[in-house]
N, CA and C atoms as an extended XYZ file, in Angstrom:
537
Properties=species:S:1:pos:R:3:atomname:S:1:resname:S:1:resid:I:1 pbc="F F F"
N         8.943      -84.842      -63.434 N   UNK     1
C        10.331      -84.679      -63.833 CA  UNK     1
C        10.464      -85.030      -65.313 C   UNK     1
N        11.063      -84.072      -65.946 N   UNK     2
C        11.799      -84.416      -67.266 CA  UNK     2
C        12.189      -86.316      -67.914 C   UNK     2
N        12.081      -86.631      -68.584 N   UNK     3
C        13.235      -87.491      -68.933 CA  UNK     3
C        14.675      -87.672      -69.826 C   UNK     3
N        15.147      -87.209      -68.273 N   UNK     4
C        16.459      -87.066      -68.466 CA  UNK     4
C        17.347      -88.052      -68.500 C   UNK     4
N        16.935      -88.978      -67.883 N   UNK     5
C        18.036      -90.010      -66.312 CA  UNK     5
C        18.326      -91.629      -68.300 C   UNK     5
N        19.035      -91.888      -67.670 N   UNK     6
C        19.360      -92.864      -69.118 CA  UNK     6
C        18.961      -94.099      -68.199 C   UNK     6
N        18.464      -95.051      -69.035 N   UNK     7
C        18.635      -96.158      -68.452 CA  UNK     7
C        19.263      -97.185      -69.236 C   UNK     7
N        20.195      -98.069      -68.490 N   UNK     8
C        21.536      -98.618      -69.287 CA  UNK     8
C        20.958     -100.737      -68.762 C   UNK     8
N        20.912     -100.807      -69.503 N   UNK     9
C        20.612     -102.536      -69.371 CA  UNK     9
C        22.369     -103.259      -69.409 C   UNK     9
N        22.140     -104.004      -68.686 N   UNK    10
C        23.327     -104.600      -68.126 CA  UNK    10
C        23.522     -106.257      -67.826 C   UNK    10
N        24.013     -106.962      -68.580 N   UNK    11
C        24.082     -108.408      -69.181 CA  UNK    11
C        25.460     -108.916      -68.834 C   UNK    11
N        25.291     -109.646      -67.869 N   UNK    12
C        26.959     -110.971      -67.281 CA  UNK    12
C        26.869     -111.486      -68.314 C   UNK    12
N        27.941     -111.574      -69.448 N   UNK    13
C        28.110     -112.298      -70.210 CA  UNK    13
C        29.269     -113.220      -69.918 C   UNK    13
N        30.063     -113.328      -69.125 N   UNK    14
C        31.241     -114.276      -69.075 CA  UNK    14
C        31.697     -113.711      -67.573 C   UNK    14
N        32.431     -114.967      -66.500 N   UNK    15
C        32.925     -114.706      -65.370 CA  UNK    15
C        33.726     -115.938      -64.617 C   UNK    15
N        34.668     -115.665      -64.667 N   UNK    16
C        35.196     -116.847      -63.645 CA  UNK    16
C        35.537     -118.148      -64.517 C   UNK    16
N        35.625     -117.784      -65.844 N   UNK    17
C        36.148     -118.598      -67.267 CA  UNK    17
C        34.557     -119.495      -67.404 C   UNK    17
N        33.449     -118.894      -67.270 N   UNK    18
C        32.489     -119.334      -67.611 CA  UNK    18
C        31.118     -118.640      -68.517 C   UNK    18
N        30.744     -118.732      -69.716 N   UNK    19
C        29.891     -118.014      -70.483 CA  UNK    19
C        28.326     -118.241      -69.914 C   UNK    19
N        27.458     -117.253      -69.961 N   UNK    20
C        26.248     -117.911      -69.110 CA  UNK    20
C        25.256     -117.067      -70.530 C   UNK    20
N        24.558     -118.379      -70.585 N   UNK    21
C        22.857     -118.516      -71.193 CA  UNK    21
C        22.033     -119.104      -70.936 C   UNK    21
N        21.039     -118.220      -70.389 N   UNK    22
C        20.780     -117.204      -71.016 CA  UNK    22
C        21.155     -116.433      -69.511 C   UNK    22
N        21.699     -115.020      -70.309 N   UNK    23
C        22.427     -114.051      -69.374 CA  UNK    23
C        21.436     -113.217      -68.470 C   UNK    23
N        21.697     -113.488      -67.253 N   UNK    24
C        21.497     -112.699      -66.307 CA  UNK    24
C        21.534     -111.266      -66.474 C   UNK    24
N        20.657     -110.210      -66.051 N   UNK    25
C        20.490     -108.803      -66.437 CA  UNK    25
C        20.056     -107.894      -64.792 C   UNK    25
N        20.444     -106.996      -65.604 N   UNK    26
C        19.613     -105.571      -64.451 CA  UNK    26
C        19.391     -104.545      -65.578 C   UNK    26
N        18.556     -103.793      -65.504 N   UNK    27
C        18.617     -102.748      -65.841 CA  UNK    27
C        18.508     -101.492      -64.184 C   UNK    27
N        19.293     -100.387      -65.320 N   UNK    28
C        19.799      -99.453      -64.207 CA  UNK    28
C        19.153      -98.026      -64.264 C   UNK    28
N        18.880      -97.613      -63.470 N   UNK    29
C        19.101      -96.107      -64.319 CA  UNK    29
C        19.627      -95.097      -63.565 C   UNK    29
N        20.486      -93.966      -64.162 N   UNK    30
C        21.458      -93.229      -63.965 CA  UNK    30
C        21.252      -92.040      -64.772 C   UNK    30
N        21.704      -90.781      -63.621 N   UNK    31
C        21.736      -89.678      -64.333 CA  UNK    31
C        22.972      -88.937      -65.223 C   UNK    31
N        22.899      -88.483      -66.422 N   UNK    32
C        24.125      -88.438      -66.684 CA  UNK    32
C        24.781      -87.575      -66.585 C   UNK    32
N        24.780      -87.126      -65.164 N   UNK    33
C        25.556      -86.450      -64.732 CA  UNK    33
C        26.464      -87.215      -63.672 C   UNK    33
N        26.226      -88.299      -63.632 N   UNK    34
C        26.791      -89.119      -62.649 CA  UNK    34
C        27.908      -89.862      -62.969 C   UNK    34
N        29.106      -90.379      -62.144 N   UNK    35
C        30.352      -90.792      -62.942 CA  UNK    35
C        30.214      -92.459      -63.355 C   UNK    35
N        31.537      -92.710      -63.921 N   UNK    36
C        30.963      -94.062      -64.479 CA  UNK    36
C        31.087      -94.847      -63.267 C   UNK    36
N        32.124      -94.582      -62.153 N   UNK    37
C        32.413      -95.181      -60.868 CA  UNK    37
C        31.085      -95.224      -60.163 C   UNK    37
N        30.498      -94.462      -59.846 N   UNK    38
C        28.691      -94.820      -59.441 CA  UNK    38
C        28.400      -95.958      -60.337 C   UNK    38
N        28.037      -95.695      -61.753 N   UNK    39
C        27.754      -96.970      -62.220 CA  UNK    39
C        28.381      -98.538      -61.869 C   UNK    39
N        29.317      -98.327      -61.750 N   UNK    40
C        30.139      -99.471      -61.411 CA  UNK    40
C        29.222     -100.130      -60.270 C   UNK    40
N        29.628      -99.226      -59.020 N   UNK    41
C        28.967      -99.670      -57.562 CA  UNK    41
C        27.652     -100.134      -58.299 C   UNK    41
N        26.426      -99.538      -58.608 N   UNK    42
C        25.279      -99.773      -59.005 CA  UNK    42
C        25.216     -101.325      -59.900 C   UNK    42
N        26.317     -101.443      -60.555 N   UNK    43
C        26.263     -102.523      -61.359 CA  UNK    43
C        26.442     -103.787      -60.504 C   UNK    43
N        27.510     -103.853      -59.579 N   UNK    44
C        27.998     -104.546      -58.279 CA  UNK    44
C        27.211     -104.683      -57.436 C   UNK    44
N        26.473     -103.667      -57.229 N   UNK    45
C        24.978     -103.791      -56.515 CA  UNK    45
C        24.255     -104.636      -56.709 C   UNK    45
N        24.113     -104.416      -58.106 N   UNK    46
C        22.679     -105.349      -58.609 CA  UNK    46
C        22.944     -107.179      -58.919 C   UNK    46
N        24.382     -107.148      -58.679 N   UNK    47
C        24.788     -108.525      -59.284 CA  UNK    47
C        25.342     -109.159      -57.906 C   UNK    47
N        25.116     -108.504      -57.200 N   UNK    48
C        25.260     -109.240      -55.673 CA  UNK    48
C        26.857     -109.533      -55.409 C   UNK    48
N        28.002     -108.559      -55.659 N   UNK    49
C        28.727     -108.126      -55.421 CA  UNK    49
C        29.507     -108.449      -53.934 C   UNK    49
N        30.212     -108.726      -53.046 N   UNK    50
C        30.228     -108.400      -51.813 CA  UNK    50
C        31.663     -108.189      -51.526 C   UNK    50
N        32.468     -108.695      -52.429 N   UNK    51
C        34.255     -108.489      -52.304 CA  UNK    51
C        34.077     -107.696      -53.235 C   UNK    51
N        34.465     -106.139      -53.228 N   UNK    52
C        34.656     -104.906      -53.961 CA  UNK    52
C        35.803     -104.619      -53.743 C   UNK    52
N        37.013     -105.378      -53.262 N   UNK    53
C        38.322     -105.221      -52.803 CA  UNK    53
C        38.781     -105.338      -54.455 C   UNK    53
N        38.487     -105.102      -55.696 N   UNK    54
C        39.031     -105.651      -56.932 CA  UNK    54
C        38.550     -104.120      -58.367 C   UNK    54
N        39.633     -104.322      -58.648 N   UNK    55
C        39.383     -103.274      -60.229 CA  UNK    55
C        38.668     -103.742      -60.758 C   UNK    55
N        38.555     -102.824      -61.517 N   UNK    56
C        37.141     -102.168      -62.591 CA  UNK    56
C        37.514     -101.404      -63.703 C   UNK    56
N        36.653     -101.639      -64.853 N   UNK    57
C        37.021     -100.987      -65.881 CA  UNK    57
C        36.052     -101.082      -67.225 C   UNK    57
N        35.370     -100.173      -67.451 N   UNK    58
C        34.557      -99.617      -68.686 CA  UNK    58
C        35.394      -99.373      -70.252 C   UNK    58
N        35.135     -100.397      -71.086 N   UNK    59
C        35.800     -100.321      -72.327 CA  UNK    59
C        34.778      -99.186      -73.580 C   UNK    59
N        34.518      -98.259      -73.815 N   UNK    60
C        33.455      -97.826      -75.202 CA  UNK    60
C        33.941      -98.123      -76.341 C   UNK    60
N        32.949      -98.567      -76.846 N   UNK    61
C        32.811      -98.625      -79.032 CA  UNK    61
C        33.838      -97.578      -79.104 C   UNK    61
N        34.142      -96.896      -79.065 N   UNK    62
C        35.237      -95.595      -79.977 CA  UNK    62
C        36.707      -95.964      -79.081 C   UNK    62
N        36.732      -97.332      -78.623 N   UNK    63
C        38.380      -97.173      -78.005 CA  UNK    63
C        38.625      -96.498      -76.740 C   UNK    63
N        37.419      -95.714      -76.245 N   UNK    64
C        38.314      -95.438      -74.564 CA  UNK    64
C        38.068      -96.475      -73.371 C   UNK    64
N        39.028      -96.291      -72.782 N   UNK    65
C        39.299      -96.771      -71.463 CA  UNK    65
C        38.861      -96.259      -70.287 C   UNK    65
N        37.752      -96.478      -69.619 N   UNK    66
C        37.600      -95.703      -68.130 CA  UNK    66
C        37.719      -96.636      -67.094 C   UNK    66
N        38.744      -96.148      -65.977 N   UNK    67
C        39.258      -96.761      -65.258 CA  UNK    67
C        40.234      -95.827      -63.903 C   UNK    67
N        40.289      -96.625      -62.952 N   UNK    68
C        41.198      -95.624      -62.132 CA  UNK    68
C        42.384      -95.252      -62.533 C   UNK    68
N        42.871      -94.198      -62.705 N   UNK    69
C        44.476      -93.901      -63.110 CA  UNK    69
C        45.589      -93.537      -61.798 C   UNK    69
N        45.042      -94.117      -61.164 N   UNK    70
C        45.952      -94.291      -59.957 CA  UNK    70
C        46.880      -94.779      -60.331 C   UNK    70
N        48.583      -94.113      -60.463 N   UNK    71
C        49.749      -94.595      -61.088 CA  UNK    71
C        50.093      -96.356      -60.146 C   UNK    71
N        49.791      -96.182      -58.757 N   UNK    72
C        49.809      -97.685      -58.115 CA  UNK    72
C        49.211      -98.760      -59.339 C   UNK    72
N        48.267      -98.357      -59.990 N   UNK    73
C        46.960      -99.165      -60.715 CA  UNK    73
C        47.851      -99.719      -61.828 C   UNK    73
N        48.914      -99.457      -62.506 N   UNK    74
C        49.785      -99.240      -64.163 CA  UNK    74
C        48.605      -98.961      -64.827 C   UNK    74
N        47.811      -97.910      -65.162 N   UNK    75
C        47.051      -98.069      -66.143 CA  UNK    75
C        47.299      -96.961      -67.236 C   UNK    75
N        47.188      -97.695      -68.680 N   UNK    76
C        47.927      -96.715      -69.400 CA  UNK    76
C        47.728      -95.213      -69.023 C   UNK    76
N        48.420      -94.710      -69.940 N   UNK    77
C        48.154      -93.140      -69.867 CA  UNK    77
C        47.098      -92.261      -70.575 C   UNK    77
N        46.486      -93.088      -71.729 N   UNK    78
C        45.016      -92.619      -72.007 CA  UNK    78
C        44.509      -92.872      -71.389 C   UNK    78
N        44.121      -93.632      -70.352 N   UNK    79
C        43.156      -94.294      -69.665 CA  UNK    79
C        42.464      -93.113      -68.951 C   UNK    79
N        40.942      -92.990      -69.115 N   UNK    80
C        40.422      -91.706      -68.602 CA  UNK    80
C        40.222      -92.106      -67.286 C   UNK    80
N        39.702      -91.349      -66.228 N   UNK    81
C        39.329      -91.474      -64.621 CA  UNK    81
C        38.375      -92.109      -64.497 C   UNK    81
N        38.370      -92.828      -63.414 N   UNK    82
C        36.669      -93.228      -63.669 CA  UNK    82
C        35.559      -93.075      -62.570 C   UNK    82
N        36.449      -92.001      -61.778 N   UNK    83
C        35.913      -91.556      -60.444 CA  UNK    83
C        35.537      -89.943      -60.855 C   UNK    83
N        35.854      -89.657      -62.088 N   UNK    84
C        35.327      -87.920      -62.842 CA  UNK    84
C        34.476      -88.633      -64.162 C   UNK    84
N        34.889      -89.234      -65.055 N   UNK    85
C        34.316      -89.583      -66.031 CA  UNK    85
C        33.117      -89.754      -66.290 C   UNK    85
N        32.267      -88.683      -66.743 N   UNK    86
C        30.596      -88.430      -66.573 CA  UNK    86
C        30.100      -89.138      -67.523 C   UNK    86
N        28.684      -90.138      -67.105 N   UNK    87
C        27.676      -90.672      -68.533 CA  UNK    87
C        27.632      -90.097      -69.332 C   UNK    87
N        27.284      -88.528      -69.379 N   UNK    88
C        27.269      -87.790      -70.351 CA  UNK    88
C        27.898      -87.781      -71.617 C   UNK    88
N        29.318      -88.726      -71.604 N   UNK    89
C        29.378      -88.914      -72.965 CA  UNK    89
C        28.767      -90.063      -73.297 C   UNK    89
N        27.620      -90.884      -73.129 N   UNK    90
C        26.989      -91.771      -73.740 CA  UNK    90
C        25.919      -91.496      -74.486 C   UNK    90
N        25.710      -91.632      -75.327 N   UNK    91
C        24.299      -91.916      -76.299 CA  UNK    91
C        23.399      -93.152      -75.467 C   UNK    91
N        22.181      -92.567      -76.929 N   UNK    92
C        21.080      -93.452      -76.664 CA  UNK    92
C        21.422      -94.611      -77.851 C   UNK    92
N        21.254      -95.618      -77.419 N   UNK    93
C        21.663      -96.846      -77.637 CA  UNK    93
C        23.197      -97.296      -77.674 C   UNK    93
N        24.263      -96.497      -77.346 N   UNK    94
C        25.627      -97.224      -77.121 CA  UNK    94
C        25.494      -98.221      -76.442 C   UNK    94
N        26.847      -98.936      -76.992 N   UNK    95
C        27.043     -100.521      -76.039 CA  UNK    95
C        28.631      -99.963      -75.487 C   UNK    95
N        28.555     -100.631      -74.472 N   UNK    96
C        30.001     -100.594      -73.951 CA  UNK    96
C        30.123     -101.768      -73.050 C   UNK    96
N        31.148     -102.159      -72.572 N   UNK    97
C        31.890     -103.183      -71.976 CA  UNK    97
C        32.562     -103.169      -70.291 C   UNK    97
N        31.714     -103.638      -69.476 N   UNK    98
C        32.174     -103.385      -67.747 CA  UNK    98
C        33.229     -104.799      -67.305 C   UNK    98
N        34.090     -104.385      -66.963 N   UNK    99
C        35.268     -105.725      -66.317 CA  UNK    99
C        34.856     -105.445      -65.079 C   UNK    99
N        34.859     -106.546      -64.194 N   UNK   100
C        35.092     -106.256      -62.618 CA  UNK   100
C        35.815     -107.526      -62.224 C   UNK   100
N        36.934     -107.198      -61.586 N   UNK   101
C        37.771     -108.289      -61.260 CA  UNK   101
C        38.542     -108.884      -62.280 C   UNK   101
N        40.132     -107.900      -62.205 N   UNK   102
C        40.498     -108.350      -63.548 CA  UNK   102
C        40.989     -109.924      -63.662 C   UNK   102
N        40.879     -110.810      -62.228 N   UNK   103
C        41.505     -112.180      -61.905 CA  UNK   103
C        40.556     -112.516      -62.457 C   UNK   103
N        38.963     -112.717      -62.089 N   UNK   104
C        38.055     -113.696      -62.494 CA  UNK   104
C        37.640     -113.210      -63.502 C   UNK   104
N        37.357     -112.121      -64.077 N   UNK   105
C        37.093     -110.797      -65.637 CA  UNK   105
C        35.550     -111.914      -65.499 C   UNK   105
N        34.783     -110.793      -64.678 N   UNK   106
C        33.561     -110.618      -64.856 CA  UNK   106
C        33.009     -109.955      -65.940 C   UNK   106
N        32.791     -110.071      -67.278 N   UNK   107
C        32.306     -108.958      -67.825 CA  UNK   107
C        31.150     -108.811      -68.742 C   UNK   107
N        30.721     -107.299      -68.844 N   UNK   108
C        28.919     -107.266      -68.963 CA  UNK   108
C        28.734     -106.899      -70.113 C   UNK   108
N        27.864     -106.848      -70.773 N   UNK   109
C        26.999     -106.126      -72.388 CA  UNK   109
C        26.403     -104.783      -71.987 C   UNK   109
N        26.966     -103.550      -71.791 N   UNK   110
C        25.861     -102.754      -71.195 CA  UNK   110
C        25.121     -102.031      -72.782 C   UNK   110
N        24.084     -101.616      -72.601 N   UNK   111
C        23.939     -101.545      -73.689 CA  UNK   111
C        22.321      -99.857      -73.040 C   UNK   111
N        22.759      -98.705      -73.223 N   UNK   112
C        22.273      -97.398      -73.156 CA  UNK   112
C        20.473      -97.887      -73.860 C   UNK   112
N        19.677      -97.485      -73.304 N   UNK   113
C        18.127      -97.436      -73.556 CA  UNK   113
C        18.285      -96.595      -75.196 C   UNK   113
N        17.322      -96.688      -76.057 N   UNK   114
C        17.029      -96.035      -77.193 CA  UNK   114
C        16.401      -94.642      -76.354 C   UNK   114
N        15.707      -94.133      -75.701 N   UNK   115
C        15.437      -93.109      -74.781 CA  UNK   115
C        15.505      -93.059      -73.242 C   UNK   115
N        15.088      -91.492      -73.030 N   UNK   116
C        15.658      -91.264      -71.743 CA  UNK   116
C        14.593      -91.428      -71.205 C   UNK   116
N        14.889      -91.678      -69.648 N   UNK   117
C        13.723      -92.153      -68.826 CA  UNK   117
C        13.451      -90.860      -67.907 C   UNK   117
N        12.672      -91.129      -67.015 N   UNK   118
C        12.495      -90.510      -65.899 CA  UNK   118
C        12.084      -91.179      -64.482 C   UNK   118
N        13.091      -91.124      -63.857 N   UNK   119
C        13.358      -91.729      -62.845 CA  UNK   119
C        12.526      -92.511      -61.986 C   UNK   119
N        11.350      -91.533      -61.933 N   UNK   120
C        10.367      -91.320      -60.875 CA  UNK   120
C         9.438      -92.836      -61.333 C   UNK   120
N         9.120      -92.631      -62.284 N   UNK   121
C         8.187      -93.333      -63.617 CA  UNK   121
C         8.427      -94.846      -63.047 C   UNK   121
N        10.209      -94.889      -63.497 N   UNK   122
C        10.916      -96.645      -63.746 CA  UNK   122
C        11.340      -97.167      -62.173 C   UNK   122
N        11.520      -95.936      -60.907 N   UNK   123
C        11.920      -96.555      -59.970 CA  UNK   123
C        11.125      -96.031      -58.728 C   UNK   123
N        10.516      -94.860      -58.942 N   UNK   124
C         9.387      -94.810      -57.691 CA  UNK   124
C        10.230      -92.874      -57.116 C   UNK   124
N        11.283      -92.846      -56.886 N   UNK   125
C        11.786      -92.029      -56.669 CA  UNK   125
C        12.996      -91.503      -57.369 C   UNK   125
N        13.612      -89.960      -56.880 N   UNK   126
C        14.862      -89.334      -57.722 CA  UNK   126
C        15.654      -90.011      -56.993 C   UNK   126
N        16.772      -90.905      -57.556 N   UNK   127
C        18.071      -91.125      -56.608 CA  UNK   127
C        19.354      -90.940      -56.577 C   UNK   127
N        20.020      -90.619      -55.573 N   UNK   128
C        21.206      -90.151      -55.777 CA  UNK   128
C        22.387      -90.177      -56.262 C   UNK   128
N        22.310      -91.653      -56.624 N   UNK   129
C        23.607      -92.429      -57.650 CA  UNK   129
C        22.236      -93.337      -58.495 C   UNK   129
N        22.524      -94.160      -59.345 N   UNK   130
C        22.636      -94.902      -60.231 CA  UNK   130
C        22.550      -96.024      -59.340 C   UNK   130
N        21.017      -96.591      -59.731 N   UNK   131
C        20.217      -97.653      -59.173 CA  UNK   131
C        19.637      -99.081      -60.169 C   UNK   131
N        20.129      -99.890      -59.526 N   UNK   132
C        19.275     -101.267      -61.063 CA  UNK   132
C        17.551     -100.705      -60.213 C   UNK   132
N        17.018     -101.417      -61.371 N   UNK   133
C        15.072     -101.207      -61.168 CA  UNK   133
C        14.863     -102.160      -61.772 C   UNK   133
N        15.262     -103.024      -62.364 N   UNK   134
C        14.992     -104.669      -63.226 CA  UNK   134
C        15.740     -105.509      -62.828 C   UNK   134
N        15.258     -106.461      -63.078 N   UNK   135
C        15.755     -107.736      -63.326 CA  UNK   135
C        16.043     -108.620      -63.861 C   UNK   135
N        16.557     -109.905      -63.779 N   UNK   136
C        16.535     -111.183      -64.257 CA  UNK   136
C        17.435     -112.041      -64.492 C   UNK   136
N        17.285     -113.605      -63.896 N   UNK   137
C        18.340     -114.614      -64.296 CA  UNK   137
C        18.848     -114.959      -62.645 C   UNK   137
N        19.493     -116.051      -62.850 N   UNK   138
C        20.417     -116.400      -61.641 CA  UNK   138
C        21.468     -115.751      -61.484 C   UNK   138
N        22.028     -115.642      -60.672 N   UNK   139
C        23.315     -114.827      -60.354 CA  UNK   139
C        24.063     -115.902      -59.756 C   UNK   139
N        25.290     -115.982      -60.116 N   UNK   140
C        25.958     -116.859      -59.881 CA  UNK   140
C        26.881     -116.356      -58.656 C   UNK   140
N        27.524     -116.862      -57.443 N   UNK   141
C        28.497     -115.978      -56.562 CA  UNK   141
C        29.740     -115.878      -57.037 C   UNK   141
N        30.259     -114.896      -56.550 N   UNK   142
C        31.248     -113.946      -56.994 CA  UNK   142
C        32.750     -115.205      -57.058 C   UNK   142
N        32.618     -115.625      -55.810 N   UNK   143
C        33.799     -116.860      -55.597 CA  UNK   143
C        33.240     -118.278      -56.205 C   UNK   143
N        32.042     -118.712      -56.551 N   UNK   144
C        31.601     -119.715      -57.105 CA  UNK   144
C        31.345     -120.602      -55.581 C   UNK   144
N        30.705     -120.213      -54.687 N   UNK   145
C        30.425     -121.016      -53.572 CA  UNK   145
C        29.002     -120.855      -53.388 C   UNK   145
N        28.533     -122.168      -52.990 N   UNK   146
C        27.387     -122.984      -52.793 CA  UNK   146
C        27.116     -122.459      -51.908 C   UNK   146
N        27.600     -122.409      -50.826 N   UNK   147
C        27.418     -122.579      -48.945 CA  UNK   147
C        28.461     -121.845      -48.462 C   UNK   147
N        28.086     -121.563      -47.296 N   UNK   148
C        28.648     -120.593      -46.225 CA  UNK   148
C        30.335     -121.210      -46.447 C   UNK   148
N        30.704     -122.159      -46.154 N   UNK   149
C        31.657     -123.051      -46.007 CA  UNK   149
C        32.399     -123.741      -46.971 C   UNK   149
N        31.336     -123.681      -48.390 N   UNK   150
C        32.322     -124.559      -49.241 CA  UNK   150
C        34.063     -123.502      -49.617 C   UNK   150
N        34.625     -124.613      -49.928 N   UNK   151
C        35.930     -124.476      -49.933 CA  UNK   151
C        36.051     -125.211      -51.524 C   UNK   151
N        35.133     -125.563      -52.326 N   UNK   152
C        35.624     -126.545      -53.549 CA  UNK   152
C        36.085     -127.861      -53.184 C   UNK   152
N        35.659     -128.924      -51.631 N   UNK   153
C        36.447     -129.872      -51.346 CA  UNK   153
C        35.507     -130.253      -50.634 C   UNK   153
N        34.875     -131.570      -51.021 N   UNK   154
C        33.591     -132.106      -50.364 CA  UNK   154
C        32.199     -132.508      -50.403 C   UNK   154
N        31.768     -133.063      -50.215 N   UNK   155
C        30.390     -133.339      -50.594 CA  UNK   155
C        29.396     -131.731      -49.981 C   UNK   155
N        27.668     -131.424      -50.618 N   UNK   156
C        27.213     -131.253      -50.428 CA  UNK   156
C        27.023     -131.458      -49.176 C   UNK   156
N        26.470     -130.054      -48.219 N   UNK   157
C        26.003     -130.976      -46.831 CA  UNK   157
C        24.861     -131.138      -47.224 C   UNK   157
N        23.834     -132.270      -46.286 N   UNK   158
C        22.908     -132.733      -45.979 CA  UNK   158
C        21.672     -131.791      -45.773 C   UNK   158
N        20.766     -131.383      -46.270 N   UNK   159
C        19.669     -130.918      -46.594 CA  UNK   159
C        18.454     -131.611      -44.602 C   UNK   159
N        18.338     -130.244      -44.153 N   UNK   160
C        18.027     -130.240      -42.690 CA  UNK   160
C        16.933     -129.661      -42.808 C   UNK   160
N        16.007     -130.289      -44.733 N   UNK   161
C        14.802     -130.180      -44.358 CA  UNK   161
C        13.745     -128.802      -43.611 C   UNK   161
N        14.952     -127.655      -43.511 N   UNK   162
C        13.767     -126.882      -42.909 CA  UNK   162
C        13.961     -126.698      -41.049 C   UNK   162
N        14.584     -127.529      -40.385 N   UNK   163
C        14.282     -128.497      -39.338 CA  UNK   163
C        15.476     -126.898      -38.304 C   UNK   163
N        16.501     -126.471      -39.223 N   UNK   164
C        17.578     -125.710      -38.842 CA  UNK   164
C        16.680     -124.031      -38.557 C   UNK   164
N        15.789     -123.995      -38.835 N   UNK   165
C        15.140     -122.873      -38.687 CA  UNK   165
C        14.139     -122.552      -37.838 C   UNK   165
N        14.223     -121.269      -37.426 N   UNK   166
C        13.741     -121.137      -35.940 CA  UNK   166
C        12.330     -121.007      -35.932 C   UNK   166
N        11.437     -121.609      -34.711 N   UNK   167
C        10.374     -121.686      -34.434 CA  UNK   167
C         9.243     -120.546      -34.319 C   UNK   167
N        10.017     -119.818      -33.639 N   UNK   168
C         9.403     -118.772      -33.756 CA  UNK   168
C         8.631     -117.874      -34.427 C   UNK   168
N         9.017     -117.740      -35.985 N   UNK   169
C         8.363     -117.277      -37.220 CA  UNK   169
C         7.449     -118.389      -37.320 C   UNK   169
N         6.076     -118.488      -37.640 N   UNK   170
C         5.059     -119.294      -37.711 CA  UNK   170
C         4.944     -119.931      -39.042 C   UNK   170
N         5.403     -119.814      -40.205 N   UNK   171
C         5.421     -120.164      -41.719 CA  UNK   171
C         6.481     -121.380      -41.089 C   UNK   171
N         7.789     -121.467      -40.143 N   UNK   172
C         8.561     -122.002      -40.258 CA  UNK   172
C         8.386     -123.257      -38.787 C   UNK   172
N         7.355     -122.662      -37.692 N   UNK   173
C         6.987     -123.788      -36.944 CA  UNK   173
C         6.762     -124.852      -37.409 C   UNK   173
N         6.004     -125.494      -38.402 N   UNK   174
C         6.079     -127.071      -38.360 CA  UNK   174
C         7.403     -127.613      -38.746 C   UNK   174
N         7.896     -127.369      -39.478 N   UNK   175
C         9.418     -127.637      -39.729 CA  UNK   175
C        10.246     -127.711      -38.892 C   UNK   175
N        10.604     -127.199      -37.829 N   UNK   176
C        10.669     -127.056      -36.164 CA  UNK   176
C        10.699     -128.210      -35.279 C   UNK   176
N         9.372     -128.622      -35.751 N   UNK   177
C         8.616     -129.712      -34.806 CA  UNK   177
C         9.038     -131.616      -35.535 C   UNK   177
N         9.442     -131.172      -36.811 N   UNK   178
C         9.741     -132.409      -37.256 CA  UNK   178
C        10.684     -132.818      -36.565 C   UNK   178
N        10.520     -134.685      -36.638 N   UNK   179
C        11.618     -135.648      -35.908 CA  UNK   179
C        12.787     -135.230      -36.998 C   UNK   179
């Protein structure tokens, strides 16, 4: 296959009124024929995402806005679509700017590869939307919770050693067996 497909590196720079260094990344790659709303999901994907109940919105270097224009949404009236709005207007090396969640304003450094990739090469196969293939960094959760349960009110629970996990898998039998 050609290299066509762009690949766009993608950096949490700030979330939840917190700046993180060194920043957590994915790189992605996407065809640009694909909308920026794929990217989005793909980006949400890779950052371990799981409440997608929340807006979104792509800022570019030249001043546009991509975003849903769902009149429910108020979003201005330049504001382009972002469920039509094709990569295709991106270059090789643009930076642009991803919000997700305009309450907690998750937002990223994306920053377009100096060349185009080919899919096959960076991720093994052609895929149908816009996939991360890299990595790196901690990911912090979306609500800022530790544990199944935290609520922000309470101590740490107690560390069960291993002891909470089932016997059955053999890596995890002696742990099992402890008093």
């Amino acid at each position: 296959m050609a290299r066509t497909w762009l690949s766009i590196t993608v950096e949490l720079v700030s979330g939840r009124g917190e700046d993180f260094w060194p920043r957590p990344g994915r790189v992605i790659v996407a065809a640009r024929s694909q909308t920026f709303a794929a990217l989005a999901d793909a980006i949400n994907a890779g950052f371990a995402r799981w409440d997608l109940n929340h807006l979104s919105q792509f800022d570019l270097a030249d001043g546009t806005t991509i975003a849903n224009t769902d009149p429910f949404f108020d979003a201005p009236e330049e504001t382009v679509e972002i469920r039509t709005a094709k990569l295709s207007t991106l270059k090789l090396g643009d930076q642009f700017v991803y919000t997700f969640d305009f309450g907690d304003d998750w937002h990223h450094l994306c920053t377009v590869g100096p060349e185009r990739v080919d899919p096959e090469e960076v991720y093994g196969i052609t895929p149908n939307r816009p996939v991360p293939y890299w990595g790196w960094g901690s990911l912090p959760d979306q609500y800022g919770r530790r544990w199944a349960d935290d609520h922000d009110e309470g101590p740490v629970p107690p560390d069960p050693e291993g002891r909470d996990l089932p016997a059955f898998f053999p890596p995890w039998r002696w742990r099992a067996e402890q008093p």
